[in-house]
C-alpha positions as CSV (number, residue, x, y, z in Angstrom):
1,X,-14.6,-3.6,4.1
2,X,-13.8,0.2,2.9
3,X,-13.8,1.2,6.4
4,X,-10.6,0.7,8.5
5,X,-10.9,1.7,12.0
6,X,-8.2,3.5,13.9
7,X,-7.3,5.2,17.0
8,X,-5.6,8.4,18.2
9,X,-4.6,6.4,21.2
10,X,-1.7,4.3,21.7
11,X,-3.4,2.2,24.8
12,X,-6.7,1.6,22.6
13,X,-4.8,0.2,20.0
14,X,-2.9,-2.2,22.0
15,X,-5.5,-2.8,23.9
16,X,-7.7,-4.2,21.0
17,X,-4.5,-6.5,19.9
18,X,-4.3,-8.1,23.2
19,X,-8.1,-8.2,24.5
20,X,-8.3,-12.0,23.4
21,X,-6.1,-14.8,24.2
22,X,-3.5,-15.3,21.0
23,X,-5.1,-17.3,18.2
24,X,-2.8,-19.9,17.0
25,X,-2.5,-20.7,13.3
26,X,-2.6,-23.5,11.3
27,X,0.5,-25.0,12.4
28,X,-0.6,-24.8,16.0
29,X,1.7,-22.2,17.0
30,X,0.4,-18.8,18.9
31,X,0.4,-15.9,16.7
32,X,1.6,-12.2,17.6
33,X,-0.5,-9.2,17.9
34,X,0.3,-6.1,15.8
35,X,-0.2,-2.9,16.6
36,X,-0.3,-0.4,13.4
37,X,1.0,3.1,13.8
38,X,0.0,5.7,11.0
39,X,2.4,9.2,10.4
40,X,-0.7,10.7,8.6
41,X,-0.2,14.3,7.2
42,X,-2.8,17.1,6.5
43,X,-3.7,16.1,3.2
44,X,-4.5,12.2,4.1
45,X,-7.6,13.4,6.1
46,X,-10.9,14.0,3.9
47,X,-12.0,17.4,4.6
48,X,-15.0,17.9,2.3
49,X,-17.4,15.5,3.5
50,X,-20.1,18.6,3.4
51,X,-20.5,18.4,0.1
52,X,-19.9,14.6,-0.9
53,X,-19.9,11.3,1.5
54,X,-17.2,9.9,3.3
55,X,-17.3,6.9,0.7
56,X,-17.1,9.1,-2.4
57,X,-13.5,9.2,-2.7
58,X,-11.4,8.5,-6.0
59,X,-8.3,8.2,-3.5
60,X,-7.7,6.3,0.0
61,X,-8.3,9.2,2.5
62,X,-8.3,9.5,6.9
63,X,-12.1,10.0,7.7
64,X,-13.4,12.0,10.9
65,X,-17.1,11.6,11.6
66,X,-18.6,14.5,12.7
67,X,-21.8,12.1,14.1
68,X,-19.7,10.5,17.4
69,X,-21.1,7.8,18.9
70,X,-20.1,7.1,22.7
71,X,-17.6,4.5,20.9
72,X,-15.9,6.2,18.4
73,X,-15.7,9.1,21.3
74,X,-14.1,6.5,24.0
75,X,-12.1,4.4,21.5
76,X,-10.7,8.1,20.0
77,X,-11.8,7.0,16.6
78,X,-11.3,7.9,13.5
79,X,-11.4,5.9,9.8
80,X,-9.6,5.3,6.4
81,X,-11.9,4.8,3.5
82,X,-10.4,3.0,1.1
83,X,-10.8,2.7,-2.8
84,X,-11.9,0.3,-4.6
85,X,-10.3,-0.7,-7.6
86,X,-12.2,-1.5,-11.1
87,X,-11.8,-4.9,-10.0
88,X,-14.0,-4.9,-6.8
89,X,-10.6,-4.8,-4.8
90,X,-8.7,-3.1,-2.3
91,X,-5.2,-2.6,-2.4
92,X,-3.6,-3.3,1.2
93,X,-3.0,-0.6,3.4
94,X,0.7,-1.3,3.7
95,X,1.0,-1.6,-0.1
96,X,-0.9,1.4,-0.4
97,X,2.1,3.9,-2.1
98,X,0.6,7.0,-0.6
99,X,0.5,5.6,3.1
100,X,2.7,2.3,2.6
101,X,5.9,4.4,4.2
102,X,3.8,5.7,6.7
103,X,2.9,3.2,8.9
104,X,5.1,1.4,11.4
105,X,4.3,-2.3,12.2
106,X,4.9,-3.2,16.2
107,X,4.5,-6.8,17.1
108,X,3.4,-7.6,20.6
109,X,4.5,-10.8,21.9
110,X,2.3,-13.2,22.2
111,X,3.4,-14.3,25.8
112,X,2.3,-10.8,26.7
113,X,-0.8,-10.7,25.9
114,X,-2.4,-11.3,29.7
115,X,-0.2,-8.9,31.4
116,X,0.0,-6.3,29.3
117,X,-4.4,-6.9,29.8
118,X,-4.1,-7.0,33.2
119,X,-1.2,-3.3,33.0
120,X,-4.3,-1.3,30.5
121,X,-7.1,-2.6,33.3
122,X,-4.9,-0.6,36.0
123,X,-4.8,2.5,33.5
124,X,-8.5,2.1,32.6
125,X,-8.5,0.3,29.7
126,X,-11.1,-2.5,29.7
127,X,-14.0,-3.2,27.7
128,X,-16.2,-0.9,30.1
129,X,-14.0,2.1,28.8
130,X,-13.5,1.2,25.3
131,X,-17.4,0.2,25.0
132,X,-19.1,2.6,27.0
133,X,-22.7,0.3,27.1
134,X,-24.4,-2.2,28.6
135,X,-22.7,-5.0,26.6
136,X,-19.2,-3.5,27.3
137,X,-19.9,-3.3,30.8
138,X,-21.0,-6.7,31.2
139,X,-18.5,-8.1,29.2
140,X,-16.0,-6.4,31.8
141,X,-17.7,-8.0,34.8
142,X,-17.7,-11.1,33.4
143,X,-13.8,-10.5,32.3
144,X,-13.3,-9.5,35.6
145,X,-14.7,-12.5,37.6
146,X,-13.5,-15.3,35.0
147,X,-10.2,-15.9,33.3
148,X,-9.2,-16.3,29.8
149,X,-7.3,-19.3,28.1
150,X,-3.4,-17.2,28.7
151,X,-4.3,-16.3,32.2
């Protein structure tokens, strides 16, 4: 997809790399989470989205949506667009040579994962604060009176 979502909030962000028990890959082993960190400057943010769309750009670019759903307002969102190359592709963020030095890749253990859930719950951070709706909230309840597979 163009759209990458992102977070101005540290506990969001990990919170969405530990909300499900680690995945394991191909070799049976359990995979890390990673949490992405972007140093964005002034001019990596799209600021003429009055006169052409958010997906009009010739360039990657940061978009803010002025429209904020109760999501994007709880999750403290915000979005690169990316461009798409003649050949239907996008280039990876990390590769990207405008923002490739300006991200910082943190790993999150894997053998974490349940108590760092369990630390964000404490602080607020469950899927009745990051999905402020009837589905969140009943995905918390039933979070809260079951267990997952690390727990």
């Amino acid at each position: 997809t163009r759209l990458l979502d992102w977070t101005y909030s540290s506990l969001i962000a990990l919170w969405f790399a530990v909300s499900e028990s680690p995945k394991k890959d191909n070799k049976g082993n359990y995979e890390n989470g990673v949490v992405w960190t972007l140093s964005a400057e002034v001019e990596d943010f799209r600021t003429d989205t009055e006169k052409y769309g958010p997906l009009s750009n010739k360039i990657t670019k940061i978009y803010r949506p002025k429209v904020v759903s109760r999501r994007i307002s709880a999750q403290a969102g915000a979005f690169t667009v990316h461009k798409i190359n003649e050949g239907g592709k996008m280039i990876k963020f990390e590769n990207n040579r405008r923002y490739g030095k300006k991200l910082t890749k943190i790993i999150v253990p894997h053998s974490q994962f349940s108590s760092i859930r369990k630390s964000l719950n404490i602080l607020g951070i469950n899927n009745s604060t990051v999905f402020p709706d009837l589905d969140g909230f009943c995905k918390h309840l039933e979070r809260r009176f079951s267990k997952l597979n690390d727990e």
